[in-house]
N, C-alpha and C positions, 0 to 999 in steps of 0.2 A: 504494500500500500504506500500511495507515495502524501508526503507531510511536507508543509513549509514552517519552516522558522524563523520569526519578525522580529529583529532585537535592535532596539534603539539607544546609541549608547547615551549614557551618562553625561550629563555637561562637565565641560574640564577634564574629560578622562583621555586627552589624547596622548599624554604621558603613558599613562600606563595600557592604552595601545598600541603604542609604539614597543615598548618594552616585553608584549605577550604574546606580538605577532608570530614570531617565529617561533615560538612552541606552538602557538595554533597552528600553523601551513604542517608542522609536523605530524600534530594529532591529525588533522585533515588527510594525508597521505598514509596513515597505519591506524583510521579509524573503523570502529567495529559495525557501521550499516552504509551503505551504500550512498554516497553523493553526488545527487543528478547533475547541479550548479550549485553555487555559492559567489558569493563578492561580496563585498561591501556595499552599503547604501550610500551616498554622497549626497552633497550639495545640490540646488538647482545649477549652481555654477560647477561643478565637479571639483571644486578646490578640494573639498573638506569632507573626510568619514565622516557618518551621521550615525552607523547600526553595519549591519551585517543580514545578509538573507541567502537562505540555503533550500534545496529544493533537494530533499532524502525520501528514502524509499529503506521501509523499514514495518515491519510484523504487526508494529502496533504504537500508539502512542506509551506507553511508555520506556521501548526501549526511545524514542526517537529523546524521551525527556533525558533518563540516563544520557547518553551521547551529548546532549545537551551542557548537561549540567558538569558533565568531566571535560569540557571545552576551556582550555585557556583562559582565553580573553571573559568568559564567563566568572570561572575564578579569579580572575584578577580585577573586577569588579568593574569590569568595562561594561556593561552590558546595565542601562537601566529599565530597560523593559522585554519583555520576552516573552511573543506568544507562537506556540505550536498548535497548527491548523492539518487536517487533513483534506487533502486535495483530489480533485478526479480532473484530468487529465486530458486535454479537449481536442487540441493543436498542439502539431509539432512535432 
C-alpha cells in the first residue's frame, strides 16, 4: 500500500538540518520499506527547505510510522509537523 509523509519543518531549524542531512540520505538508502520519491518541500522561490515529503509503499501505516519516527532529521527535531496519509494511486 503506498502512504505519503507531510512534514513541515520547525522555524529556525535549518541548523540542525543541515547537521542530520547526511545521516538521513543514509537511513534513506538502507531503509527498511520501500521509497517511491522523496525531496524536500521548499520555498515559492526554491531558496529555502520548508519540510520534506516522501511517497512509500509499505504493509501498513504503522510500519510507515516506525520508518518515520527512526528518520534522522525526525530525531533531531527538525520536523514540526508530520502527517502520514494513505494514498491510491491515479497517474503515473
Amino acid at each position: 500500500m503506498l502512504f505519503v509523509i507531510f512534514c513541515i519543518d520547525r522555524p529556525g531549524a535549518e541548523e540542525k538540518r543541515r547537521q542530520a542531512v547526511p545521516a538521513h540520505v543514509d537511513y534513506l538508502a538502507t531503509n527498511p520499506i520501500k521509497v517511491v520519491m522523496s525531496g524536500p518541500l521548499v520555498s515559492d522561490d526554491g531558496a529555502k527547505t520548508v519540510g520534506s515529503l516522501f511517497l512509500v509503499e509499505a504493509a501498513d501505516r504503522a510500519e510507515v510510522e516506525r520508518f518515520q519516527r527512526a528518520d534522522p532529521l525526525y530525531n533531531a527535531g527538525v520536523w514540526e509537523t508530520v502527517e502520514v496519509r494513505a494514498f491510491n494511486k491515479r497517474l503515473g
